[in-house]
N, C-alpha and C positions, 0 to 999 in steps of 0.2 A: 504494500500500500504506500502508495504516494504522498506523503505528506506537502501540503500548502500552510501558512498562514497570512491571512488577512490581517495586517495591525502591526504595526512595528514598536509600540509603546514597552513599556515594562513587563507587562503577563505576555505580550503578544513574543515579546524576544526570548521570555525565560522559557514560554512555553517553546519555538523553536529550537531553544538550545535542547530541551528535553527530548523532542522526537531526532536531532538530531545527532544524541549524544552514542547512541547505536553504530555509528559510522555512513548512514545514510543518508542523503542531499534533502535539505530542506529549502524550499524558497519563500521568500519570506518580502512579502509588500508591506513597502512604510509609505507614507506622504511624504516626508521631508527629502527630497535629494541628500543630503547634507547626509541623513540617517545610512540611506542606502551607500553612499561613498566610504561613508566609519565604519560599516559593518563587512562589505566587501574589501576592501585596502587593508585594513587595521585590524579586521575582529574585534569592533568593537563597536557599544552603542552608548555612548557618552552622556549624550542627551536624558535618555530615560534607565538604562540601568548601567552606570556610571563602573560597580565592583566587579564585572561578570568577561573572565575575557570570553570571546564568542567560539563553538566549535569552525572549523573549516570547512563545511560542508553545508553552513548556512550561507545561501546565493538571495542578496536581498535587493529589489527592482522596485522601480516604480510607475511598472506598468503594469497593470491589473489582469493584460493577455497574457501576461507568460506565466501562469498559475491554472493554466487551457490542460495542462498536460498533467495536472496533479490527479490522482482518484478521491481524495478528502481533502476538506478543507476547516481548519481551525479559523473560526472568525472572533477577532479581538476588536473591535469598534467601540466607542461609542455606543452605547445603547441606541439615543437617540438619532444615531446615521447609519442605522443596520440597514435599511429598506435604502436608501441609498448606495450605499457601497455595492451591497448584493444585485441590485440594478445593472450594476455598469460591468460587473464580474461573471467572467467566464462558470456560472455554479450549476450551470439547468437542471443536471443527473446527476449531480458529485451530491458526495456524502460534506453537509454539512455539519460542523462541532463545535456548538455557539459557546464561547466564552464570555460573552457580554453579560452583563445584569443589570436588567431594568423593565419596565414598563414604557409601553410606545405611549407617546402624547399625542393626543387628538384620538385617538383608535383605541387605546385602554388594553391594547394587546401584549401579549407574553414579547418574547425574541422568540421561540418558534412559531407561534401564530403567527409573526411577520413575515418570519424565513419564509415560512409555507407558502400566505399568500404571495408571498413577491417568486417563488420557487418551486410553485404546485409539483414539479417532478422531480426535485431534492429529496433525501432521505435526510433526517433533522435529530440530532441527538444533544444532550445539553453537558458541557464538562463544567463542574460550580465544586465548589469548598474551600475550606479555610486553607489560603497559599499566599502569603507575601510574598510577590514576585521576584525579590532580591534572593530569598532563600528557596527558592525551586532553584533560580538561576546558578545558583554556587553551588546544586548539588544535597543541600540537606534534605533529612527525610518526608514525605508530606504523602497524603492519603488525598485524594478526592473520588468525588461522585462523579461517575460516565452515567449518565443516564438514554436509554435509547428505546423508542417501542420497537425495534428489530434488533431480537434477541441475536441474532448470527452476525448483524452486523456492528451491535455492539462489543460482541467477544473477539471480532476482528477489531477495531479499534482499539481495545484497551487491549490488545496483545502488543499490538505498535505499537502504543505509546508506554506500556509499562518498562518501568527502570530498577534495578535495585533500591531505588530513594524515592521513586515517582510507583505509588499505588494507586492504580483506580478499582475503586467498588462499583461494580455493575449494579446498575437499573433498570423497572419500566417507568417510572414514573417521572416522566421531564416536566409536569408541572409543577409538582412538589420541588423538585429540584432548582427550577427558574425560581420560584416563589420567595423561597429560603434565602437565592442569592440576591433577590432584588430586594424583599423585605429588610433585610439586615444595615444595608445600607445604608437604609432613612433613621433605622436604630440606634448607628455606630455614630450619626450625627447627634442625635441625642445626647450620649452617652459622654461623646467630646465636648458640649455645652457642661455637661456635668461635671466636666475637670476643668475645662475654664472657668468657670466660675466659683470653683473652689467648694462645691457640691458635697465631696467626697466618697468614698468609698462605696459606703453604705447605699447613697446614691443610684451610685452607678449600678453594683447588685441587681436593685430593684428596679432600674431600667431594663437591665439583661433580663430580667424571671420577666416580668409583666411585659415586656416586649417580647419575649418569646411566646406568651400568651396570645399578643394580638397575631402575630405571624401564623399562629397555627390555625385561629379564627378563622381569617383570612384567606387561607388557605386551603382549610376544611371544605371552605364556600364556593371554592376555586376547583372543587375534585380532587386536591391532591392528597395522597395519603399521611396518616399522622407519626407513622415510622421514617418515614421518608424528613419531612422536618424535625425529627427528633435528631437526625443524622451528620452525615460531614457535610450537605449543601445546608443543613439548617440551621441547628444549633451549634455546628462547630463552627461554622463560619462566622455566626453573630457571636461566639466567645473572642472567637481571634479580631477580628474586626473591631471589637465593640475595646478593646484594652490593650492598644499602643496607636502611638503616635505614627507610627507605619504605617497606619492606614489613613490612606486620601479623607476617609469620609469623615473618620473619629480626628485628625486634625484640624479641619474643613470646619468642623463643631468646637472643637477645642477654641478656635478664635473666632469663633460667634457670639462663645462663653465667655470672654474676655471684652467683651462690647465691640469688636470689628463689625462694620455692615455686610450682608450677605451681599451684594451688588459689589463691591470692593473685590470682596475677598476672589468671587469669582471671575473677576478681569484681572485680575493679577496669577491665576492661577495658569501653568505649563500643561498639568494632569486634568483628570476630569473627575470631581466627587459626584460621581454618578447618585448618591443619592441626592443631592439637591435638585437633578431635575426628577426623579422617579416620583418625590414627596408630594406634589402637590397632583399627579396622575393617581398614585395611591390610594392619598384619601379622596377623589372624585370614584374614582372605582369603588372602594370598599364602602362610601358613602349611598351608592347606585345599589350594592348589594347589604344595605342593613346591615355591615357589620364596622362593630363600634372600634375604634383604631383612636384613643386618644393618646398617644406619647407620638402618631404618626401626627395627628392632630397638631399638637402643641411644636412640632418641629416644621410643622408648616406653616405657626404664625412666628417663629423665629426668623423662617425666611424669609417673608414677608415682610417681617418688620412691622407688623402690626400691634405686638406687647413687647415689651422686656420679659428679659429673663425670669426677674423675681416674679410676674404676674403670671407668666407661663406656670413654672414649678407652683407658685399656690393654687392656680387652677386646677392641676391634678390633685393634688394634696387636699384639695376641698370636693373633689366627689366623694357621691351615696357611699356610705359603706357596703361593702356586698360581701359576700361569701369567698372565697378565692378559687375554690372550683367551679363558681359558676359563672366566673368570666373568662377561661381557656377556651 
């Protein structure tokens, strides 16, 4: 199997360093000229993952046709420019293996709902779980979810891609899987308000459990199964995400929680905390299906700008008291 990836970013590079740490040619499309010159001359991608030298078998273009000749293709985008990229990309039949996490704006749709519609004759499997791109990149150990409804063709992809360091655990269920990795993200904003602002521990805790609460809600409502969020696209991801400054979205919140304006913070940004544009699709979506998402809530009048922080946090802190299992 041929490996492609679409995305030259951070996951997109650590993930080709992974398929082609077997000895195998990986090709690998960035947008930046600049990207593809450091990565073919140098082995190296300076720009987004700075510590990783690159194997030699990663060939990186910046032309979208010569990725024609691959059998799979790993897609690292943007959430929000999937249905774009996929447009203009050689993908009609190719096995698509969405790395992205998020919910489409305007459409309310998954990333394979999109792939689909924009790739009705693609085959759509979702790779999600907890991986800081730097340490897939260097080699240390990490587990994720392949999730795919074509059981044969998921056991062929996770044979290619698995590594001594790089596990995947097979699935069917790729909405449980997208869910997990796009919920967490609006979370891990949360969670970084909660260390900016000097919140504390405790805090944060009870972001993770009662955020994991609404994700499974959410999700329940969505078909996906509840083993599947309890899993590495779910719960591991929203552990790892939700508690370092490694992650785009838990720093992206960390200087929210410090009083930076969202509108700032995100023009000045290289990366993309994909949860800030997921947050405010989220709760229109979960809103449309009656289910209650307030810590997604409260991080979408963050971004807005619509409360402070303090009035945010007492907002939650003043809802009904309820039962605790009967808000999961």
């Amino acid at each position: 199997m041929k490996i492609g990836v679409i995305g030259a970013g951070a996951w997109g590079t650590a993930l080709a360093q992974v398929a082609s740490s077997g000895g195998d040619p990986v090709t690998l499309w960035a947008l930046e000229p600049d990207v593809v010159q450091a990565i073919n001359e140098r082995h190296e991608n300076s720009l987004y993952l700075p510590t990783v030298a690159l194997n030699a078998g990663i060939q990186a273009t910046g032309d979208l046709a010569d990725l024609a000749n691959c059998d799979a293709l790993l897609v690292v985008t943007p959430a929000q420019h999937l249905r774009r990229i996929l447009t203009n990309a050689p993908v009609a039949t190719k096995a698509l293996i969405l790395c992205c996490k998020g919910i489409e704006a305007g459409t309310g749709m998954l990333m394979s709902e999109a792939a689909q519609a924009t790739c009705p004759e693609a085959s759509v499997a979702v790779l999600s779980g907890p991986t800081f791109a730097h340490e897939v990149g260097r080699g240390l150990p990490t587990a994720v979810t392949l999730s795919c409804g074509d059981k044969a063709l998921g056991e062929q992809i996770a044979a290619r891609m698995k590594r001594p360091s790089f596990r995947p655990y097979l699935s069917d269920d790729v909405i449980g899987a997208e869910i997990g990795g796009a919920v967490k993200n609006v979370l891990a904003i949360g969670c970084g308000v909660a260390e900016g602002a000097g919140l504390g521990l405790n805090a944060r805790a009870a972001l993770i459990s009662r955020g994991f609460a609404e994700m499974t809600r959410f999700g329940l409502a969505r078909g996906a199964r509840a083993e599947t969020l309890a899993g590495l696209s779910g719960l591991g991801d929203l552990v790892l995400t939700c508690s370092s400054t490694d992650s785009r979205n838990f720093s992206f919140g960390k200087a929210l929680g410090e009083g930076k304006p969202a509108s700032e913070l995100l023009a000045n940004r290289r990366t993309v905390a994909e949860g800030a544009f997921t947050a405010p699709v989220l709760r229109d979506v979960a809103r449309s299906a009656g289910v209650d998402m307030p810590i997604v809530e409260a991080v979408c009048a963050l971004l807005e700008g619509s409360q402070p922080v303090g009035h945010v946090v007492e907002a939650l802190l003043a809802r009904p008291i309820r039962s605790e299992s009967s808000e999961r």
